[in-house]
C-alpha positions in Angstrom: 0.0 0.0 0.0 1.3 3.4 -0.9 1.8 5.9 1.4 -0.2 8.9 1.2 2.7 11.1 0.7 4.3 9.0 -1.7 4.7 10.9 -4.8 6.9 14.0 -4.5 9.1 16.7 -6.5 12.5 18.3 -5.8 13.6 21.9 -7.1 15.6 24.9 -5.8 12.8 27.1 -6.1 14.4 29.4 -4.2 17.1 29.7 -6.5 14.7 29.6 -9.5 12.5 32.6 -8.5 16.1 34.8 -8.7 16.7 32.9 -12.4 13.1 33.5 -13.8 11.3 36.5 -11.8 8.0 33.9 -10.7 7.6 34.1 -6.8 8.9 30.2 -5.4 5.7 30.1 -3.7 3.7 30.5 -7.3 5.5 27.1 -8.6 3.9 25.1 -5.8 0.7 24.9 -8.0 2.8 23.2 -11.1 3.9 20.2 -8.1 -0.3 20.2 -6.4 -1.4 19.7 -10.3 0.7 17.1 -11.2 -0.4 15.0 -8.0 2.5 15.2 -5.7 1.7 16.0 -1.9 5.2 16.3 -0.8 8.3 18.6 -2.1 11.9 18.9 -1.7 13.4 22.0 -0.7 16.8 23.4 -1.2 17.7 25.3 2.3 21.2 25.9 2.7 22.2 26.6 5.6 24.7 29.2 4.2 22.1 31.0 2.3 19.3 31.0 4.7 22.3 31.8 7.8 24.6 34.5 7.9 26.5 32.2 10.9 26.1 29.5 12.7 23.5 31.5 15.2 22.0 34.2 13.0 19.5 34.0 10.5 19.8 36.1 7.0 16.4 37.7 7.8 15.3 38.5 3.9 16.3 34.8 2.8 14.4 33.3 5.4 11.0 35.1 5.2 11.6 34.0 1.1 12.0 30.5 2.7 8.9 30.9 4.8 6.7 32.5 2.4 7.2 29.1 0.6 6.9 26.7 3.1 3.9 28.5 4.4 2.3 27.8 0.6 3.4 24.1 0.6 1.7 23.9 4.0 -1.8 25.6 2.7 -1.5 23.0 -0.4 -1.0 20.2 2.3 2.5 19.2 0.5 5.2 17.7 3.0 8.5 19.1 3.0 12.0 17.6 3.0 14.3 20.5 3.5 18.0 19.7 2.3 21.3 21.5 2.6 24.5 20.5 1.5 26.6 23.2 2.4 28.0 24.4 5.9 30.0 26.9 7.5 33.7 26.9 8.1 35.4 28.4 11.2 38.4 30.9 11.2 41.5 29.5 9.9 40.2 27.6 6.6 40.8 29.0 3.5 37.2 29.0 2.9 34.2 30.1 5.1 31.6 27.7 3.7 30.8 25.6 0.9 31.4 21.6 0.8 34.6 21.5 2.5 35.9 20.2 5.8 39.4 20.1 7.4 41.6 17.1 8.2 39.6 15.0 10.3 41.4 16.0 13.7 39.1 14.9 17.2 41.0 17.0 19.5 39.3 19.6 21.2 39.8 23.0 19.2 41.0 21.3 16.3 39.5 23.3 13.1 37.7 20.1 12.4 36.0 20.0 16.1 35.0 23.9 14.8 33.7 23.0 11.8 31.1 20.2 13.9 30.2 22.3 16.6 29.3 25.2 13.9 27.4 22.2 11.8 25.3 21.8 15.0 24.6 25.0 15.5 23.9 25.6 12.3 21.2 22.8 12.0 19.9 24.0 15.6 19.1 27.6 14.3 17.7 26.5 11.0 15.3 24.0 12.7 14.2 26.1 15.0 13.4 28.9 12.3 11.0 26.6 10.1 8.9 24.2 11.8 7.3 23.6 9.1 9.6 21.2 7.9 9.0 18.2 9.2 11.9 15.9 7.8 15.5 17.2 7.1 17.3 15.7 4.6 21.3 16.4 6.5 23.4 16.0 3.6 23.5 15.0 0.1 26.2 12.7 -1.7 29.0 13.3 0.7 30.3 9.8 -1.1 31.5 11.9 -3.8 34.4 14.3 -4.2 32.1 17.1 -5.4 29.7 17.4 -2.4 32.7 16.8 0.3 36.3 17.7 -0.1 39.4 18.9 1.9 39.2 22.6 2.3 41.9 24.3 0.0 40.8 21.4 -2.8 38.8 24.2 -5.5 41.7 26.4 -5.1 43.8 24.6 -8.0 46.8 24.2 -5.4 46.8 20.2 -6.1 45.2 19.2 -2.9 44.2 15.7 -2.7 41.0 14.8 -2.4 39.6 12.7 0.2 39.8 8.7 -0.2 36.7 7.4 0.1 37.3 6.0 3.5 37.8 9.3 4.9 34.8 11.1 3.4 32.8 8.4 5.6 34.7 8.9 8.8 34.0 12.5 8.1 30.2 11.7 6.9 29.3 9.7 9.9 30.7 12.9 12.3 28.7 15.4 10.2 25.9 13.6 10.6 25.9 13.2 13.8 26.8 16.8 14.8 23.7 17.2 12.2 21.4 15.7 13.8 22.1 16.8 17.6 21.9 19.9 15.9 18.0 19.3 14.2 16.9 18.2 17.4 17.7 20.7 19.3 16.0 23.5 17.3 13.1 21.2 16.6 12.0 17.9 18.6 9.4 16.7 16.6 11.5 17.1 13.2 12.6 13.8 11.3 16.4 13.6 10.3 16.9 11.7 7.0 20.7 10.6 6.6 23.0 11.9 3.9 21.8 11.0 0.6 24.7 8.8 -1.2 24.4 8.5 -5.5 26.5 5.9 -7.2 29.8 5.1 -6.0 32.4 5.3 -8.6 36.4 5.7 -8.8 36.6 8.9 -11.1 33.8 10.3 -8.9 35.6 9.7 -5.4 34.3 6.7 -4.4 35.8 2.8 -4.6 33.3 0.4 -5.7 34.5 -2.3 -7.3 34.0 -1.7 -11.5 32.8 -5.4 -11.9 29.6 -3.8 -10.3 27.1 -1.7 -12.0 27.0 1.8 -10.5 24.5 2.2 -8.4 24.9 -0.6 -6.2 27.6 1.5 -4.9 24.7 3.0 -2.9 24.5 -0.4 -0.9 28.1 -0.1 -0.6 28.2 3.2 1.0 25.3 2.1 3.5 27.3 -0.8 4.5 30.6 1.2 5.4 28.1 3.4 7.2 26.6 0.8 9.1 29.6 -0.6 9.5 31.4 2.5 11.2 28.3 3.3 13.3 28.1 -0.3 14.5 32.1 -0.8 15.7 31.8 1.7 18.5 34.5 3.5 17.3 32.5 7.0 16.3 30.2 9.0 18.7 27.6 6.1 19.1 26.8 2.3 18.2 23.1 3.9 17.9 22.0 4.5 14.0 18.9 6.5 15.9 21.7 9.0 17.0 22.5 9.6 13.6 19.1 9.9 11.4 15.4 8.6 11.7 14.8 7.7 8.0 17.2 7.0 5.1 17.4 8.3 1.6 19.2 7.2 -1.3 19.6 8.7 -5.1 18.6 5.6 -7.5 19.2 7.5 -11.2 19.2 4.6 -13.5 22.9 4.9 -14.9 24.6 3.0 -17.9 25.6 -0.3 -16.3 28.7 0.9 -18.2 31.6 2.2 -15.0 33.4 3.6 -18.5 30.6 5.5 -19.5 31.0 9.3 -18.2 29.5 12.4 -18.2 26.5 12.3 -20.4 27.0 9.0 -21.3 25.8 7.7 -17.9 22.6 9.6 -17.9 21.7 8.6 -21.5 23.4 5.3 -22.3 20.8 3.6 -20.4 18.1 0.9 -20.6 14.6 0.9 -19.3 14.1 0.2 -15.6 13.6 -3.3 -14.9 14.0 -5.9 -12.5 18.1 -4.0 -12.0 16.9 -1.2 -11.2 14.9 -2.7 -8.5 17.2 -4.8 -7.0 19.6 -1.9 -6.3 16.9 -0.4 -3.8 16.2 -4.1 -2.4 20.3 -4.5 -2.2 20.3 -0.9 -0.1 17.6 -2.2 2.1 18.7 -5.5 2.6 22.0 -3.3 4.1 19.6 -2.1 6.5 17.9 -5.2 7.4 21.4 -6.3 8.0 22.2 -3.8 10.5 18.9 -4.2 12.1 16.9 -1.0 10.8 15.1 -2.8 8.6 11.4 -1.3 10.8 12.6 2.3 9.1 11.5 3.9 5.8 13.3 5.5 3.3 12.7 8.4 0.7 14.2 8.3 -2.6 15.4 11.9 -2.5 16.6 12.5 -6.0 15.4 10.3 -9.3 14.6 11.1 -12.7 15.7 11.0 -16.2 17.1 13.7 -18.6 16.8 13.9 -22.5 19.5 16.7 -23.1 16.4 18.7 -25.4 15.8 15.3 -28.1 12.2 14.9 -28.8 12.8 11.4 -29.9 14.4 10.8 -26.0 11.6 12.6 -24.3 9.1 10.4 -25.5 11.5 7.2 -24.7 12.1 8.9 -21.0 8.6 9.9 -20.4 7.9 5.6 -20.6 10.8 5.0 -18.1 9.5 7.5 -16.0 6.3 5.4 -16.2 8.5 2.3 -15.4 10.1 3.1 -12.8 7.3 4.6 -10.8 5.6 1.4 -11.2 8.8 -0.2 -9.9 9.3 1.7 -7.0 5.4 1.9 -5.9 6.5 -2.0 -5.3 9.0 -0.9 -2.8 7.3 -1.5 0.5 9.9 0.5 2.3 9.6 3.8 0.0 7.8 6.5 1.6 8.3 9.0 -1.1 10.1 9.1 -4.3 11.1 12.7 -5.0 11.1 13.1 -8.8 13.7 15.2 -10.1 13.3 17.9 -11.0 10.0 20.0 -11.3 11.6 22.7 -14.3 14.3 22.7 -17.1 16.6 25.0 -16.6 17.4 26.5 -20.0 18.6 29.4 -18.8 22.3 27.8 -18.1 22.2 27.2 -22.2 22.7 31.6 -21.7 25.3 31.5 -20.2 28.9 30.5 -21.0 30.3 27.4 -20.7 27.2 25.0 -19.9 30.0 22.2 -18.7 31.2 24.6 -15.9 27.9 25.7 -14.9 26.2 22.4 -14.3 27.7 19.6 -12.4 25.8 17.1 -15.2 26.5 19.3 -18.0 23.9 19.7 -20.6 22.3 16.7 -19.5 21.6 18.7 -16.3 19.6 21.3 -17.9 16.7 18.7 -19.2 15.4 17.0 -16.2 12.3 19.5 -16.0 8.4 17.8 -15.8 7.9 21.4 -17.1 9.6 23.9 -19.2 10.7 27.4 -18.1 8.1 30.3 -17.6 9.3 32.0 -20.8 7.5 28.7 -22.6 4.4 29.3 -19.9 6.0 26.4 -18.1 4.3 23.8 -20.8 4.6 20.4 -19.5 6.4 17.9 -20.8 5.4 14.2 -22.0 6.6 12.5 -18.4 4.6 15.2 -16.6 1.5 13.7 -18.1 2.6 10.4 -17.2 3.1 11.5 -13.4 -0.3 12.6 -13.7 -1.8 9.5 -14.6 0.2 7.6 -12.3 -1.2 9.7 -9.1 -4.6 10.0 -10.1 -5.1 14.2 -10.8 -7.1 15.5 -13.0 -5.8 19.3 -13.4 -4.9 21.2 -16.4 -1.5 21.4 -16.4 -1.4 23.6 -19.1 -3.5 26.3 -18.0 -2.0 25.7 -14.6 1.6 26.4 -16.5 0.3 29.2 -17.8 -1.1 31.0 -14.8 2.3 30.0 -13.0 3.9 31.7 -16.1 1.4 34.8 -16.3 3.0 35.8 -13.3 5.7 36.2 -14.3 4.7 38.8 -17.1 3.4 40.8 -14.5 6.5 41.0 -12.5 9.2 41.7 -14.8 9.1 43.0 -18.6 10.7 40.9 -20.2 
């Protein structure tokens, strides 16, 4: 049986009202009429925070002018951040960088936890609206968490793999004493790890296809939580739910950048199994009673017509697939709206982190084409049952808009 809050959608919105001039808030309407009763938000805490303990008062009524929407439309909210302050002495003040993991009292890296925590504390507390926080996001790869100093072009190392989970299982534990303090009755979801790979940071095997490497991160999770060696033996200590990001990759480990996104076969029995293999990690660790939310899953067809009819079927598929998952509580589709508006600007591959393939996840195009949607929209629709116009409801979300800039 499906829960009730099953079907979701993920976008910045945020960030997309400052890209396209339509208020966050007006957006929600696109997610309600596609059938979804639960959204992802991007919060980062160094957007919505100008420290640790004080809030950025303008970014966080934009915040809660959204989540008070979401709330009116009865959508649930899973608020994310993956980025985090830095204390005095790093290079840099913020972003997805930590210091040499160093448990001495005062050591930078001790700063940089006891800021994470009260970070999380003051964000928690400022939005009780959200009732689930989603702590990190693919700290298993070199792009989400890397030594501080490693952007600057000065040939740092990254982290091995084995050290971005020390560091990950300290985060989120500093995370989630943080969440609870500023809000009790909030959920804490884990990090959400993607695939696994060598030339992405991580060490899975590359007999295995991809995105098993999300079972592998769970185990050395588990694994770390469970020897007694980190803050506690108690996964409850650390997060309430799970999450997990199961694109459907090429089975290919030698297929990268685009490749990966679009090399790919319908979802099928594979695709399945590399949930069940992630659950059967948990089962194995005895957390098997807890759900999970698949935070971040969709397909892109880099702006081929011919692919966005192929896509639209998978998206079909693998709803179907994952409606079979008894543990799922929601699959967050990504992402609610292209976002053509990198193809302005200069050198797409350095903008996106998926390149062009980035740009064409959108269930709806931009409000310049009054956010028309596109063929996997529909078939999101059918699968949840709703009955709107989601054209006219594009073009009311797009209307305004018009009024609001003239362009």
């Amino acid at each position: 049986m499906l829960s009730e809050r099953f079907y979701g959608m993920g976008e910045p919105l945020i960030q997309r009202e400052n890209d396209t001039g339509v208020m966050a808030a007006e957006y929600l309407d696109l997610v309600k009429a596609v059938g979804c009763t639960a959204y992802r938000s991007w919060m980062h805490l160094t957007e919505i925070l100008k420290d640790p303990v004080t809030p950025d008062e303008e970014t966080a009524a934009a915040h809660k002018r959204l989540l008070d929407r979401a709330a009116r439309l009865d959508l649930e909210v899973t608020g994310m951040s993956h980025e985090w302050f830095l204390p005095e002495g790093c290079r840099q003040r913020k972003g997805h960088a930590m210091p040499k993991r160093d448990l001495a009292e005062g050591s930078l890296y001790r700063q940089a936890l006891d800021m994470l925590e009260e970070s999380w504390c003051t964000q928690a507390g400022l939005f009780p609206q959200v009732g689930n926080w989603e702590i990190g996001n693919e700290w298993n790869l070199n792009a989400f968490l890397h030594p501080d100093g490693f952007l600057d072009g000065d040939m740092t190392e990254p982290f091995t793999a084995d050290e971005k989970m020390d560091i990950a299982i300290d985060m989120m534990y500093f995370a989630a004493k943080g969440v609870r303090r500023g809000n009790p009755k909030a959920k804490v979801t884990c990090f959400s790890p993607a695939l696994s790979t060598p030339w992405l940071g991580g060490d899975l095997p590359d007999y295995f296809p991809p995105m098993y490497g999300i079972a592998w991160i769970l185990d050395k999770m588990y694994r770390r939580i469970k020897s007694g060696e980190f803050w506690s033996d108690n996964t409850d200590d650390y997060f309430d739910m799970l999450s997990w990001h199961p694109y459907q990759m090429s089975v290919d480990q030698s297929k990268v950048g685009m490749d990966l996104f679009l090399d790919i076969f319908e979802p099928d029995h594979l695709w399945k199994d590399y949930n069940d293999a992630a659950y059967r990690v948990m089962c194995k660790y005895g957390d098997g009673h807890k759900q999970v939310i698949l935070t971040e899953v969709g397909f892109t067809d880099c702006g081929d017509e011919k692919e966005e009819i192929k896509r639209a079927e998978y998206t079909r598929r693998l709803l179907k697939l994952a409606a079979g998952l008894p543990y799922v509580r929601t699959i967050y589709n990504f992402r609610l709206l292209n976002e053509e508006g990198m193809l302005k600007k200069d050198g797409i591959e350095n903008n996106q982190i998926g390149g062009l393939a980035e740009v064409y996840f959108g269930f709806f195009e931009e409000p310049w084409h009054e956010c028309r949607p596109r063929k996997k929209a529909y078939v999101l629709q059918e699968m949840t049952g709703s009955t709107e116009d989601l054209v006219a409801v594009g073009r009311k979300v797009a209307a305004t808009r018009k009024e609001k800039t003239n362009d």
